[in-house]
C-alpha positions as CSV (number, residue, x, y, z in Angstrom):
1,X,282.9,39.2,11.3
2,X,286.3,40.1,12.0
3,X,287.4,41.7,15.1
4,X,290.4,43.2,16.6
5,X,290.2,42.9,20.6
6,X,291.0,46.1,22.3
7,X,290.9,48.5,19.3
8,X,289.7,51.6,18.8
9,X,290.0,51.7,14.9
10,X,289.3,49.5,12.3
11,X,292.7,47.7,10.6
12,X,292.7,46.9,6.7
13,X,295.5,44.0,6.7
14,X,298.0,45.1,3.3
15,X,298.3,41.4,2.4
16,X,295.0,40.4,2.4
17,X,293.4,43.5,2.1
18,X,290.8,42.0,5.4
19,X,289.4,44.9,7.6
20,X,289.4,44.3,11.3
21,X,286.4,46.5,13.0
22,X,287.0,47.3,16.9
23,X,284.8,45.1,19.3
24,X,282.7,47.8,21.3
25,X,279.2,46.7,21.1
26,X,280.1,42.9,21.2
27,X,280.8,43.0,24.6
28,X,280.5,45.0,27.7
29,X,283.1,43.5,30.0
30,X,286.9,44.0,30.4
31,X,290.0,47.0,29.6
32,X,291.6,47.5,26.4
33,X,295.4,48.0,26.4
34,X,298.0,48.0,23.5
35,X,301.5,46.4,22.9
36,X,304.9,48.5,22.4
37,X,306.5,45.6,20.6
38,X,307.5,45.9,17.1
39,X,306.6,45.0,14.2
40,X,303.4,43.0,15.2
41,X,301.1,41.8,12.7
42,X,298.4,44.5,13.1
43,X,296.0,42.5,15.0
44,X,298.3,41.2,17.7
45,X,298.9,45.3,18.4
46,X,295.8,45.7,20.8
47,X,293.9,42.8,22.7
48,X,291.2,43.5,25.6
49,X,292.3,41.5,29.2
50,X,289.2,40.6,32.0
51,X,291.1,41.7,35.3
52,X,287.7,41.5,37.4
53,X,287.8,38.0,39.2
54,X,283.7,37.6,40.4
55,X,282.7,37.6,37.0
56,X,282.4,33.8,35.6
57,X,282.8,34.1,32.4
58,X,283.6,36.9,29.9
59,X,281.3,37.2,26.7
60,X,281.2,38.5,22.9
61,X,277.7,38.3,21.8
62,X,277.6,37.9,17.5
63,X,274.0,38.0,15.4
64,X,274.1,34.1,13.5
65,X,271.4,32.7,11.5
66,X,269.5,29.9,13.4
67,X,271.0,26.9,11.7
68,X,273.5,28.1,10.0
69,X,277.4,27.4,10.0
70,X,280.1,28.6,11.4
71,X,283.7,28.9,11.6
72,X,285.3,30.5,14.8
73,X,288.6,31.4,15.6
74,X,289.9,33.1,18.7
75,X,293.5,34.7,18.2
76,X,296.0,35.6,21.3
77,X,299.2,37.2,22.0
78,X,300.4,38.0,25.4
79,X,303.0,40.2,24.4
80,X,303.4,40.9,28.2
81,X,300.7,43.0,28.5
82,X,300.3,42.6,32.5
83,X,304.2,43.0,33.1
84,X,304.0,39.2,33.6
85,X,307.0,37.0,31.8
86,X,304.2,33.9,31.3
87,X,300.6,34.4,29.8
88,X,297.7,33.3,32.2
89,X,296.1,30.1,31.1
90,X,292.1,29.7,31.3
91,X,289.0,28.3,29.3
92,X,287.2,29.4,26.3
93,X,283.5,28.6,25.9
94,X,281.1,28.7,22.7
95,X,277.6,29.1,23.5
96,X,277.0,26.6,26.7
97,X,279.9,24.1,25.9
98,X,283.5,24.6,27.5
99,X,285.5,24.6,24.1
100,X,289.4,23.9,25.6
101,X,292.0,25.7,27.8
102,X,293.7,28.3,26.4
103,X,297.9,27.5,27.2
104,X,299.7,30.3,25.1
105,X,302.7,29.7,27.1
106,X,304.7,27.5,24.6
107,X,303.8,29.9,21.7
108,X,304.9,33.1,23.1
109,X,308.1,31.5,24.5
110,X,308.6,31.3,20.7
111,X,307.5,34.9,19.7
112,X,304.4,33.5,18.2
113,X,300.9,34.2,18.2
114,X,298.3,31.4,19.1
115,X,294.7,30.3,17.4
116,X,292.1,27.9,18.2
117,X,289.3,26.8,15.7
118,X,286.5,25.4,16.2
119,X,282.8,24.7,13.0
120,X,279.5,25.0,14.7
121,X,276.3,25.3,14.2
122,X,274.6,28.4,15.8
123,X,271.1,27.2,17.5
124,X,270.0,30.3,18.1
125,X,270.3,33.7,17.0
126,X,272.7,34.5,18.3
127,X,276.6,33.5,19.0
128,X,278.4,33.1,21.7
129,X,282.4,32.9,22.3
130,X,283.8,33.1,25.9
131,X,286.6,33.1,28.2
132,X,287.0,32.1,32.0
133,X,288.6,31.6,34.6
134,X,289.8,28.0,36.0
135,X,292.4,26.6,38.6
136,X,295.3,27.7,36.6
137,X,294.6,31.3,35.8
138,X,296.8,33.4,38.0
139,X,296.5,36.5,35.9
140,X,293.9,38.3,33.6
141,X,292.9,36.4,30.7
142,X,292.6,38.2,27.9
143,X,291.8,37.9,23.7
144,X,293.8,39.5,20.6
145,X,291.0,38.7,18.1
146,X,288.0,37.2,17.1
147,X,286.4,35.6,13.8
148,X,283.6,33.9,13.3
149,X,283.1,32.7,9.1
150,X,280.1,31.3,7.7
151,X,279.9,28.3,6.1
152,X,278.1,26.7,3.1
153,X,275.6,24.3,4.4
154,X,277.2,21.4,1.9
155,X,280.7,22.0,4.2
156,X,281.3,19.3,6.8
157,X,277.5,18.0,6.8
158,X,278.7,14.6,7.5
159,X,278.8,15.3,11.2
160,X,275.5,15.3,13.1
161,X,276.6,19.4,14.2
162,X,273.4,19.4,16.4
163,X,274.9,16.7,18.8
164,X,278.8,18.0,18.3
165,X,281.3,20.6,17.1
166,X,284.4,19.8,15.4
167,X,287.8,21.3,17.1
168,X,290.3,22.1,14.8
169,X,293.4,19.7,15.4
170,X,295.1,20.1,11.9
171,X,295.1,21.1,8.4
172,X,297.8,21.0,6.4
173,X,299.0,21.3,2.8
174,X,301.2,18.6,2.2
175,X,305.0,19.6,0.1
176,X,303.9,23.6,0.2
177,X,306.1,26.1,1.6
178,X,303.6,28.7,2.8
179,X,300.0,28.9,4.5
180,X,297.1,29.2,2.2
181,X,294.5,31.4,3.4
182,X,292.3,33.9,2.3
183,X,291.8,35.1,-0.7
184,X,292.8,31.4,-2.2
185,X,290.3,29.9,0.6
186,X,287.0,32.2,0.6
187,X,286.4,30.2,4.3
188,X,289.5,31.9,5.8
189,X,290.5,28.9,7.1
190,X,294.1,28.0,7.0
191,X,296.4,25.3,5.3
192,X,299.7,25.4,7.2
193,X,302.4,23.3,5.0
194,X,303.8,20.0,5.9
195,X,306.7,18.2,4.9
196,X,309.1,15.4,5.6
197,X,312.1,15.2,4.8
198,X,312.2,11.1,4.1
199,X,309.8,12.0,1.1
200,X,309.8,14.1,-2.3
201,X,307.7,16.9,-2.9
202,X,306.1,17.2,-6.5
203,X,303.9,20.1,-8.6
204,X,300.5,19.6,-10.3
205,X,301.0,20.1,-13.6
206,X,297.4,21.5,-14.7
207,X,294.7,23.3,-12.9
208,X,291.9,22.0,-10.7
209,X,288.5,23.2,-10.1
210,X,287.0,22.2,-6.9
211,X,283.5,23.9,-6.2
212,X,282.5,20.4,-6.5
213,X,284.0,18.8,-3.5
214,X,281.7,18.7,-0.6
215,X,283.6,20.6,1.5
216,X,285.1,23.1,-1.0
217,X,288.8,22.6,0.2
218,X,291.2,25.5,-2.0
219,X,292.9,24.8,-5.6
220,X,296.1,25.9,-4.0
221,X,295.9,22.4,-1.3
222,X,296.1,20.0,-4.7
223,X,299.2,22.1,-6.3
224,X,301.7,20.6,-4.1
225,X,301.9,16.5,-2.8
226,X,304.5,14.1,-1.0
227,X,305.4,10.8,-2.4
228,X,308.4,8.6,-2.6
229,X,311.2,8.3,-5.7
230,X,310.2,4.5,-5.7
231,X,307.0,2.9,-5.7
232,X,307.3,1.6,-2.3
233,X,304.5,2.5,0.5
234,X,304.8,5.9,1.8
235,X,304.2,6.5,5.6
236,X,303.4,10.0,6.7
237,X,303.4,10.7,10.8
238,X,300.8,13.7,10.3
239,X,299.5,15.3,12.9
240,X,303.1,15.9,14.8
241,X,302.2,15.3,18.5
242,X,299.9,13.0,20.4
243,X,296.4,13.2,19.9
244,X,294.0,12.6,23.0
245,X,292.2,8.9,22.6
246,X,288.7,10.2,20.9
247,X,287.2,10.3,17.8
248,X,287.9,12.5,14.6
249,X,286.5,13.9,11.6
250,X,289.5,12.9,8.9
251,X,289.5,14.0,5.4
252,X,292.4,13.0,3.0
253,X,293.1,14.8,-0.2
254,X,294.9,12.9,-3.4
255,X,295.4,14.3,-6.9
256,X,298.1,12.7,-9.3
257,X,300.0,15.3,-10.4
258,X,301.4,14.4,-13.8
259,X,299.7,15.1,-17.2
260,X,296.2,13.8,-17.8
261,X,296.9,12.0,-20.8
262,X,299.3,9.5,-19.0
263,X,297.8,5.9,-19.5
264,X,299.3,4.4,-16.3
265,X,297.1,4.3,-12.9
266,X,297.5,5.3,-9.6
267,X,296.2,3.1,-7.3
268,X,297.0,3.0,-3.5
269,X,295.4,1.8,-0.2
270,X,295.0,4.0,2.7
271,X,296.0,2.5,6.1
272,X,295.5,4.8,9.5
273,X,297.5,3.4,13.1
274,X,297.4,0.1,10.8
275,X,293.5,-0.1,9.8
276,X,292.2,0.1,6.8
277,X,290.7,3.8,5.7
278,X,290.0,2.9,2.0
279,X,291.4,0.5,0.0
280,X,292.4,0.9,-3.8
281,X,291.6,4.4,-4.1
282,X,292.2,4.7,-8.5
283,X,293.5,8.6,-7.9
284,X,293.1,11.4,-11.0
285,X,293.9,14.5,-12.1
286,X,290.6,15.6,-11.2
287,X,291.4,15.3,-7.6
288,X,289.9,12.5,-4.5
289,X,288.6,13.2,-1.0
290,X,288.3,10.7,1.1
291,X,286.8,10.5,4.7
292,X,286.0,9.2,7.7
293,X,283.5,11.6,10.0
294,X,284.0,9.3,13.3
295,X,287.2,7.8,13.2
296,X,288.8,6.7,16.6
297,X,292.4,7.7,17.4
298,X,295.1,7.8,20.2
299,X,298.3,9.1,20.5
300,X,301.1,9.1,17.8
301,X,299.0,9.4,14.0
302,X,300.3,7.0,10.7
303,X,299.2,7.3,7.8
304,X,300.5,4.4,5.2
305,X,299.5,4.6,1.8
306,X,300.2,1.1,0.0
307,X,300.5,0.9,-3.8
308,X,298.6,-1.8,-5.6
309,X,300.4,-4.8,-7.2
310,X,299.4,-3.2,-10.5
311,X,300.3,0.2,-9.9
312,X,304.3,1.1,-11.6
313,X,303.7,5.0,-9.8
314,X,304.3,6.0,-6.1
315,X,301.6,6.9,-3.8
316,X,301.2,10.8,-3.2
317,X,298.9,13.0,-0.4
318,X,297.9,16.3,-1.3
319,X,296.5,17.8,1.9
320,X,294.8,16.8,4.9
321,X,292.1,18.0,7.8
322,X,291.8,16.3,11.1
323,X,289.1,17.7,13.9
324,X,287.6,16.5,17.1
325,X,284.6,15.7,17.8
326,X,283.4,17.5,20.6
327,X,280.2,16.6,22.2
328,X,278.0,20.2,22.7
329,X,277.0,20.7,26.5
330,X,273.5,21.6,25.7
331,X,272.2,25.0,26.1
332,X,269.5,26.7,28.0
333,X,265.7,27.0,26.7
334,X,266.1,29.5,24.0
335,X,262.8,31.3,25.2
336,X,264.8,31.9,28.2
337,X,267.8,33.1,26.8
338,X,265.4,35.4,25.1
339,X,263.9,36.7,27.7
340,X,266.8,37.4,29.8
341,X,268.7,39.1,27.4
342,X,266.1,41.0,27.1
343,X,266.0,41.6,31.1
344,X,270.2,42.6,30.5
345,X,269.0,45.3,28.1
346,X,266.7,46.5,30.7
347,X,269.4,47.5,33.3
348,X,272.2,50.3,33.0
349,X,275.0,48.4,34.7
350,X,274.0,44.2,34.5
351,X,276.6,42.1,36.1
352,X,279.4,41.5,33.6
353,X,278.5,37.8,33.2
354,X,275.4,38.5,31.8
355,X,276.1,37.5,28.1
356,X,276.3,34.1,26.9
357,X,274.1,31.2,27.8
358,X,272.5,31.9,31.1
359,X,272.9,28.4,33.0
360,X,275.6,26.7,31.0
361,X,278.1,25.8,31.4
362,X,277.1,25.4,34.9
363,X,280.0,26.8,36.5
364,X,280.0,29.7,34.5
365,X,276.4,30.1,34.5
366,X,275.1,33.8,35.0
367,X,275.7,36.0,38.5
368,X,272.5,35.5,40.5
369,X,270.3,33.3,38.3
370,X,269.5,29.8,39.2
371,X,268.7,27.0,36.5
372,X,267.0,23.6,36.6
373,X,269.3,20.6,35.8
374,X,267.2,19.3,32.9
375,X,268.9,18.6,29.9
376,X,267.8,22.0,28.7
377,X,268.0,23.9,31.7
378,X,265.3,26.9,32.6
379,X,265.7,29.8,34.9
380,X,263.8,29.3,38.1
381,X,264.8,31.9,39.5
C-alpha cells in the first residue's frame, strides 16, 4: 500500500514505475494542500496537515492480515506549507505504541525530505499509523506519504515481534555509490551507501543468489565491500552519530569478492565497541550473515574486523542493518476495538480521533471514551 498524503490523483513514479493512490478513505481527519516548489519528487508535491488542536491524535486506518508482517514508512517534507520557515515537530504512533518524534527541522534546512521506518507485526486486522501532538508542536503537523510493505514471515523472525518492533536506525550498502531500492529489493526497503575514505572499495566479481538468507537482503548489497590495501584490521565507525543506550537488532553482511577458484581463506573476527560479535567467520563467495537480535549499544558505534594469523587477505563488509528494539505499549482488547469501530461507522460526523487504538496510548486515547488500566485496557465507558 502506497500512498501520497494530500492527493487527489494517483502518481506512477518514472524510475520505478511505483503508483502512489490518494489517501481518501484511510482517514477522515485533516486538509490537503500542495507545494509550488520545483522539481519535487512527485510524492513530496502534496502532503495532508492536522490544523484542529482538540483532536489527540490523527489516524490512517490500513486492512493487515492478523499476524502478518509489516514494513512501514512514513515520508515528510515541509516545503513551507503553513508560511512557517521551521516544520512543527510532534509524535508518530503505530497501533497503541508512541513510535518517535518526528524533527524534520535538520532535513529541510538541507532541502531534503525525511523517513522513518519501522517492521511490525499487525495484531489485528487492521493497521494503524498516527500522528500527534506533544509539547513542542507549535504548528500543524502534517504527512507527505505513507507505506506500509509486507513481509515474508522468514524476515527478521529472530525478534519476539509480539513483545517489540524494530525502529529503523540504519541500513547501508557498504563501498556503493547509490541507494538500492525497489525493484532490486522486492521489500522496498532502502540501502543508502556508505563509505570511508581511510578504506578501499572493491567489486564482486560473480553473481550471488540470496533467496536463501533469512532475511532476503538484495543481490545488489554484496556487489560492492570496504576493506584495507593491507591485511591489517579494518575499523568501520558505522552508524555516523550517537545511538541512544538500548538494545539492537544487528545484521552484518560479508562476501569475498574475488574469484571462487582462489585457494586462499578469508578469515576475520568481528569485534563491536570492543566485544566479541563472532569470531573466525571463514567468509565465501556465496555470501555470510551474521547477527545478533539483542545486542546492547551506546553512543559512538565500532565495528573492527580482525584478520586471523592464517589469513594473507584483508577483511571486507558488504552491508549492514541496525534497528531498535522498541518495546510495543500494548493495545486495547481487540473485541473492543471491534466494536467501537463499528460504533464510528455508526455516526455521520465521529470526533476526529476516533481511528486507531481506542485507549492507547493513553494520552492519545479516543475523545470521550474511558479505558481500564489493565495491561489490555477495555472501554468502561
Amino acid at each position: 500500500m502506497l500512498i501520497n498524503c494530500g492527493s487527489d490523483v494517483k502518481q506512477t513514479v518514472p524510475e520505478t514505475g511505483l503508483t502512489y493512490i490518494p489517501d481518501d478513505g484511510f482517514t477522515f481527519s485533516g486538509n490537503k494542500t500542495s507545494l509550488d516548489a520545483k522539481n519535487l519528487f512527485p510524492i513530496l508535491s502534496t502532503l495532508r496537515y492536522f490544523p484542529d488542536k482538540v483532536a489527540r491524535k490523527y489516524c490512517y486506518t490500513f486492512q493487515a492480515i492478523k499476524g502478518s508482517k509489516y514494513l512501514v514508512r512514513t515520508i515528510y517534507y515541509y516545503g513551507g506549507f503553513d508560511g512557517g520557515k521551521e516544520p512543527p515537530v510532534f509524535d508518530q504512533i503505530v497501533g497503541g505504541t508512541k513510535w518517535s518524534v518526528v524533527n524534520t527541522t535538520e532535513d529541510f534546512a538541507n532541502g531534503l525530505s525525511s523517513y522513518y521506518e519501522i517492521i511490525l507485526v499487525a495484531h489485528i486486522k487492521t493497521l494503524s499509523v498516527c500522528i500527534a501532538r506533544n509539547n513542542q508542536t507549535v504548528s500543524s503537523p502534517f504527512i507527505s506519504a505513507i507505506e506500509v510493505i509486507s513481509l515474508d514471515d522468514s524476515m527478521y523472525n529472530s525478534t519476539d515481534l509480539g513483545a517489540y518492533a524494530l525502529v529503523t536506525v540504519a541500513r547501508s550498502s557498504f563501498g556503493n555509490e547509490d541507494t538500492i531500492s525497489f525493484p532490486e529489493d522486492p521489500y522496498y526497503r532502502l540501502w543508502q551507501p556508505f563509505k570511508d575514505d581511510s578504506t578501499d572499495v572493491v567489486s564482486s566479481q560473480s553473481s550471488i543468489t540470496t533467496s536463501e538468507f533469512w532475511n532476503k537482503p538484495p543481490a545488489e548489497a554484496f556487489a560492492t565491500a570496504i576493506t584495507m590495501s593491507t591485511t591489517k584490521k579494518l575499523d568501520v565507525h558505522w552508524p555516523l552519530g550517537l545511538l541512544p543506550s538500548t538494545r539492537y537488532h544487528v545484521s552484518l553482511y560479508f562476501r569475498d569478492d574475488r574469484n571462487s577458484k582462489t585457494n586462499t581463506w578469508r578469515v576475520f573476527s568481528i569485534l563491536v565497541n570492543g566485544k566479541t560479535f563472532y569470531s573466525n567467520l571463514n567468509v565465501t563467495t556465496d555470501g555470510v550473515t551474521v547477527y545478533a537480535p539483542n545486542w546492547p549499544l551506546s553512543g559512538k558505534t565500532l565495528i573492527s574486523l580482525i584478520p586471523d594469523t592464517k589469513s594473507s587477505i584483508a577483511p571486507l563488509i558488504n552491508a549492514g542493518e541496525i534497528y531498535q528494539l522498541m518495546p510495543l505499549g500494548g493495545r486495547t482488547l481487540p473485541q473492543d476495538v471491534m466494536a467501537m469501530e463499528e460504533l464510528a461507522r455508526g455516526f455521520d460526523n465521529p470526533p476526529l480521533d476516533w481511528s486507531g487504538d481506542p485507549c492507547l496510548p493513553r494520552e492519545n486515547s479516543w475523545t470521550g471514551v474511558s479505558c481500564s488500566q489493565e495491561k489490555m485496557p477495555r472501554i468502561i465507558a
